[in-house]
TORKENU-258204 format. One record per residue (C-alpha): residue number from 1; residue in three letters; x, y, z. Coordinates in nm, 3 decimals, m for minus. Layout:
// TORKENU-258204
- n res x y z
- NUM ALA X Y Z
...
//
This chain:
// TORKENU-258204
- n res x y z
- 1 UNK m4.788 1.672 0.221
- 2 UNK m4.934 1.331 0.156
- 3 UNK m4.733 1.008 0.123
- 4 UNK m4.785 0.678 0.013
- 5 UNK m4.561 0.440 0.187
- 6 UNK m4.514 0.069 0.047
- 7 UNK m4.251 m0.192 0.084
- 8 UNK m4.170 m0.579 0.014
- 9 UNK m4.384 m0.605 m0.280
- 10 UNK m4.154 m0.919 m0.343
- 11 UNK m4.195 m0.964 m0.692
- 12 UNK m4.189 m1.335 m0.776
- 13 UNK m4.289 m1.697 m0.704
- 14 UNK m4.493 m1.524 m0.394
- 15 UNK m4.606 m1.196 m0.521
- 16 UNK m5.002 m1.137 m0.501
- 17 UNK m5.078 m1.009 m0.812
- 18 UNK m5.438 m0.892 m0.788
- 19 UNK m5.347 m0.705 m0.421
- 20 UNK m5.076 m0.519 m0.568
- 21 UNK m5.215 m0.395 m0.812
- 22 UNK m5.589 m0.348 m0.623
- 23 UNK m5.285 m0.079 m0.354
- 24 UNK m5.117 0.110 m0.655
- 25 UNK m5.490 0.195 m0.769
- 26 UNK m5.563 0.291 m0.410
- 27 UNK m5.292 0.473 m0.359
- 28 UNK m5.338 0.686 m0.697
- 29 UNK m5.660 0.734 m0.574
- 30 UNK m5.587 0.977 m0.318
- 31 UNK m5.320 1.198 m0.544
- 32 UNK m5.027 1.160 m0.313
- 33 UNK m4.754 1.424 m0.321
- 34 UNK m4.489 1.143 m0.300
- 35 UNK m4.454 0.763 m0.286
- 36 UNK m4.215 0.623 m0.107
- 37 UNK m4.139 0.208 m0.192
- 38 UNK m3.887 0.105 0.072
- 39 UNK m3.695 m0.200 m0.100
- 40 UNK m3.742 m0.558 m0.152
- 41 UNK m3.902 m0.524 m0.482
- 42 UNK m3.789 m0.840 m0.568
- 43 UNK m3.803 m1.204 m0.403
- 44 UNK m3.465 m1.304 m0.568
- 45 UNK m3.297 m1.033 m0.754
- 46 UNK m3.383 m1.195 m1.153
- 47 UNK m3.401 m0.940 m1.410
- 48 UNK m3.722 m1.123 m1.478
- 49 UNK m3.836 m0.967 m1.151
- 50 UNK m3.721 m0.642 m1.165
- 51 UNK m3.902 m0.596 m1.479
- 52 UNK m4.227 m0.686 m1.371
- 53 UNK m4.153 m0.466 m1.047
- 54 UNK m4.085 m0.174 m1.310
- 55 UNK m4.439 m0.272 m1.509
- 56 UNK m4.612 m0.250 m1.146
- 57 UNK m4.437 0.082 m1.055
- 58 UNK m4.472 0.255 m1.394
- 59 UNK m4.850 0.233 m1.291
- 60 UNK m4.791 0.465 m0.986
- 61 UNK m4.974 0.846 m1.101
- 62 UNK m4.728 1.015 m0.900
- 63 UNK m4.449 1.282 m0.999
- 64 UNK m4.271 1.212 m0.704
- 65 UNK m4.136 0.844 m0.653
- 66 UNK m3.847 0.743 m0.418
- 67 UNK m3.758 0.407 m0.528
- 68 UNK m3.513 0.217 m0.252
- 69 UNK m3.346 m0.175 m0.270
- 70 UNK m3.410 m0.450 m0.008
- 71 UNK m3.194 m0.747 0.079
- 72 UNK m3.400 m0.974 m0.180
- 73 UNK m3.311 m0.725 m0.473
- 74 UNK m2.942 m0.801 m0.423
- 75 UNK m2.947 m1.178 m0.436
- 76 UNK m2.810 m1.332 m0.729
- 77 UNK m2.581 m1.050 m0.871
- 78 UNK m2.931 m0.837 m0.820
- 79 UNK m2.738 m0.552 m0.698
- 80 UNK m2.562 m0.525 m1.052
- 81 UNK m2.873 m0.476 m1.253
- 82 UNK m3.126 m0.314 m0.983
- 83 UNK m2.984 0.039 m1.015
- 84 UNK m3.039 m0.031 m1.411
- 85 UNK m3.437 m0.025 m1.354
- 86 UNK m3.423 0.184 m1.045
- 87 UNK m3.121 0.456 m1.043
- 88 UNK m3.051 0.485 m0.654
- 89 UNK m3.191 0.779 m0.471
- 90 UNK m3.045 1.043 m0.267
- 91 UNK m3.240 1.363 m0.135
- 92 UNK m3.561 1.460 m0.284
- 93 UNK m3.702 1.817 m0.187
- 94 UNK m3.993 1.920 m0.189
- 95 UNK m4.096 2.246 m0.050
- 96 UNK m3.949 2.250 0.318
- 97 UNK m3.936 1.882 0.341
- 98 UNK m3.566 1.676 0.240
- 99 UNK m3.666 1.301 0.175
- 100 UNK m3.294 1.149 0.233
- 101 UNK m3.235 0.802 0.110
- 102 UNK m3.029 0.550 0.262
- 103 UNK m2.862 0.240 0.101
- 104 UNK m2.875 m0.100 0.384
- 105 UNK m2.850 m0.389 0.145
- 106 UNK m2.536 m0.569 0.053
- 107 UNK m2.496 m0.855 m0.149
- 108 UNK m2.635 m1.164 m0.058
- 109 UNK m2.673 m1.062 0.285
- 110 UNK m2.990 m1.018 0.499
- 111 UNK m2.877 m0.803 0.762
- 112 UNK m2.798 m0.447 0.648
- 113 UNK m2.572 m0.172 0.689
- 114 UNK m2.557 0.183 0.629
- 115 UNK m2.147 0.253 0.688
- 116 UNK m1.931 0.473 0.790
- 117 UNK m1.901 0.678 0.467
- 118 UNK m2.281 0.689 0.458
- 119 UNK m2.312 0.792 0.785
- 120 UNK m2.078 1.084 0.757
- 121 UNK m2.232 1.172 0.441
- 122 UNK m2.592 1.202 0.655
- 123 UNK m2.423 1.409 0.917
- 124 UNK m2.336 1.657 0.682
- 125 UNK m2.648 1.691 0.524
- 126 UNK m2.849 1.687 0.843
- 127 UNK m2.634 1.970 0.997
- 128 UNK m2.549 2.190 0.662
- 129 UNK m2.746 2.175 0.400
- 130 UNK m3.091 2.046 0.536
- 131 UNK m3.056 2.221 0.875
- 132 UNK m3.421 2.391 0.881
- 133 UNK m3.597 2.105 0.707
- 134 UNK m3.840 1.868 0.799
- 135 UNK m3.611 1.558 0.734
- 136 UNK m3.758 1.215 0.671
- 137 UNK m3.518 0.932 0.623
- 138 UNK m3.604 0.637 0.392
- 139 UNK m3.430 0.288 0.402
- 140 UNK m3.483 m0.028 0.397
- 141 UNK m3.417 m0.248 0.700
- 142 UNK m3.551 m0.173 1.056
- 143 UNK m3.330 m0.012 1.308
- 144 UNK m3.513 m0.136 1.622
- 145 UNK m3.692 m0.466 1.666
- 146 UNK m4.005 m0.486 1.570
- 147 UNK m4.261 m0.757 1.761
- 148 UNK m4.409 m1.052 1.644
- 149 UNK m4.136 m1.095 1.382
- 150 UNK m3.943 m1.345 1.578
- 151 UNK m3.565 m1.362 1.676
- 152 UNK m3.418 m1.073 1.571
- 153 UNK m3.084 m1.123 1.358
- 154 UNK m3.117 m0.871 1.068
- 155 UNK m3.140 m0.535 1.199
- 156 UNK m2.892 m0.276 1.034
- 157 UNK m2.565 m0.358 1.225
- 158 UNK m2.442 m0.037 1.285
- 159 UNK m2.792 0.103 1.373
- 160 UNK m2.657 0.220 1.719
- 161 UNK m2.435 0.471 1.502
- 162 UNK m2.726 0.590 1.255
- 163 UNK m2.967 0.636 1.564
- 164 UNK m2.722 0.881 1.715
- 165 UNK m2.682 1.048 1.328
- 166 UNK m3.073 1.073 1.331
- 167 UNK m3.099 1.199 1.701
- 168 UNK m2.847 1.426 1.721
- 169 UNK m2.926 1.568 1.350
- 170 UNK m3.298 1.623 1.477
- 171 UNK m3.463 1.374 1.210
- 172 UNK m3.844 1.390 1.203
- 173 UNK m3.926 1.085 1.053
- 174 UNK m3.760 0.731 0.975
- 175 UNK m3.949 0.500 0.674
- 176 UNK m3.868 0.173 0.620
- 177 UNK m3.984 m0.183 0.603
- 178 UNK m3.832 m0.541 0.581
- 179 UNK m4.019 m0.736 0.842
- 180 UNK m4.331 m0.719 0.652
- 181 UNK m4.475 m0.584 0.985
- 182 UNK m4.633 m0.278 1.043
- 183 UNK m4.534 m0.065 1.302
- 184 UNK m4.425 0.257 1.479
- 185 UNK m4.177 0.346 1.729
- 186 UNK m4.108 0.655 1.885
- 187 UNK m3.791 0.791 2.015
- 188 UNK m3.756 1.149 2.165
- 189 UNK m3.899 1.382 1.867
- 190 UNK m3.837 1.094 1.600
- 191 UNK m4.075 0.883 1.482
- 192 UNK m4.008 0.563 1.319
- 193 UNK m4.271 0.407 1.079
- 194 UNK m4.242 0.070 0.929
- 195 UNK m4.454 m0.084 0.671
- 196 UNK m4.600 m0.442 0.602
- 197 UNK m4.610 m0.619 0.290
- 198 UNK m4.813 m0.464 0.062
- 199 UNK m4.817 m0.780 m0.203
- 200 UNK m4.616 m1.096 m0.076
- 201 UNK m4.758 m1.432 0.068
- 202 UNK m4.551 m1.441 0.346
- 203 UNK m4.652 m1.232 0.627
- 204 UNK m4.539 m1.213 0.999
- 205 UNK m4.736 m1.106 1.308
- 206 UNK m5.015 m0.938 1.104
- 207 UNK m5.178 m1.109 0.888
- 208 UNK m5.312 m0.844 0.594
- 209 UNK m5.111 m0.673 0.308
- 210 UNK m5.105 m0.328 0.391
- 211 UNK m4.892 m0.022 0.321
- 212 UNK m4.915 0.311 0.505
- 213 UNK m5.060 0.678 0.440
- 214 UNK m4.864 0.977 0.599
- 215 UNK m5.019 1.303 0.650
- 216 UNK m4.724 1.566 0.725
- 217 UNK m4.893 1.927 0.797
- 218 UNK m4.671 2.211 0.950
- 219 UNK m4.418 1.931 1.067
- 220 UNK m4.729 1.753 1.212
- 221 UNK m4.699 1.392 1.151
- 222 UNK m5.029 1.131 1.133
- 223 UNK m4.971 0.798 1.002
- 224 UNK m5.230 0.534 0.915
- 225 UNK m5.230 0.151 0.798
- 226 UNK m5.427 0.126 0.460
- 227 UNK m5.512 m0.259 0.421
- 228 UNK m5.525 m0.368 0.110
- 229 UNK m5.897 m0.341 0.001
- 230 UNK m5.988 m0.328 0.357
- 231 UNK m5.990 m0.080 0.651
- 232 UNK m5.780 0.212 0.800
- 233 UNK m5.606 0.117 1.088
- 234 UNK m5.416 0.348 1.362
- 235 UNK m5.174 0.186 1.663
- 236 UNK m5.280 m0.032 1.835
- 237 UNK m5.519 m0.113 1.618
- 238 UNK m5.288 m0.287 1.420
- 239 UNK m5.195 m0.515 1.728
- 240 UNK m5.552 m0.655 1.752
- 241 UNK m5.593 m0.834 1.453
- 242 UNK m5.301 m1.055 1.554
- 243 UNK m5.458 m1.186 1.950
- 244 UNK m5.788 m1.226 1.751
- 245 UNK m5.662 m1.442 1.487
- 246 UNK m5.387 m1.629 1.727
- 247 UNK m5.748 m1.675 1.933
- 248 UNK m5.922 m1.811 1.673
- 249 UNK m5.643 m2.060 1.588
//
């Protein structure tokens, strides 16, 4: 299975245009079996914004298109009109693999939160009904740090609770974005990919718009960082660009 994995396209006064649209014909490109868009399609939550986000999207030559909300997409009643353009997600299957969706944002907050009815929700999936699948999580806001993204305040707040969930409900695979920084952790058997920007201005810590390609072959996970009209990158590759430019600065 092949995935495209974007995030914080950001949709407004600082949306690149040209890159965004030089990824979605990238990413068609290769014939992906799903794309995953992990929130923020917005940069303030205007119905203006969500309908160029849907114009962008609609673009995507994929059958397969999990469609999640950021922080920016509920600003400004955002939340009240976002599942209008984009109904909200739950599980997607497709053969042995269960793409669950999780809801973080809150309105006219930054941090995010999954909850405790959420979270109970997961568990029974995890342990019932998705029991022998390869299960990949998608959400939008990080659940561990990421570097070069400065102080941390915005993390998911219970994230020690949905770690656990994800552990001890033997999760492959954890997508999300938020920090516009790409990036990989890895914790026991799960692995926890985060994309970049793939179309805003503002960047932190790496300094391309990017979005990420993930191979999954007999529960065999390879990831990759597709910049935009630029290289393939694999950790710590990614690292690299950042001491060169801080160098050159």
């Amino acid at each position: 299975m092949l995935i495209g994995h974007l995030s914080d396209m950001h949709c407004g006064p600082d949306l690149k245009r040209d890159t965004l649209k030089e990824a979605i014909e990238e990413i068609n490109s290769l014939h992906p079996d799903l794309v995953v868009i992990t929130g923020d399609l917005t940069e303030n939550g205007y119905l203006s914004e969500f309908e160029l986000a849907k114009r962008y999207i609609n673009m995507l030559k994929c059958k397969r298109i999990i469609v999640g909300s950021g922080n920016h997409d509920y600003r400004h009643t955002g939340y009240l009109i976002c599942n209008r353009f984009f109904p909200r997600p739950e599980v997607v299957e497709l053969e042995d693999n269960a793409i669950i969706y999780l809801s973080t944002a809150r309105p006219d907050r930054d941090e995010g939160e999954v909850g405790y009815r959420q979270i109970l929700w997961l568990e029974n999936l995890l342990k019932k009904e998705y029991k022998d699948y390869f299960k990949i999580i998608s959400l939008h806001h990080h659940l561990i740090p990421i570097p070069d993204t400065g102080i941390e305040r915005n993390t998911v707040n219970d994230a020690g609770d949905v770690l656990r969930t994800l552990i001890s409900g033997n999760v492959n695979l954890v997508l999300c974005g938020h920090r516009h920084r790409p990036w990989t952790w890895k914790l026991e058997d799960l692995s926890v990919i985060h994309a970049g920007s793939v179309s805003s201005k503002r960047l932190r810590g790496f300094f391309k718009n990017s979005y990420n390609i993930i191979s999954i072959e007999r529960k065999h996970t390879e990831m990759k960082v597709k910049v935009v009209g630029g290289e393939y990158l694999e950790m710590p590759d990614i690292y690299w660009p950042t001491i060169q430019l801080h160098k050159r600065s």
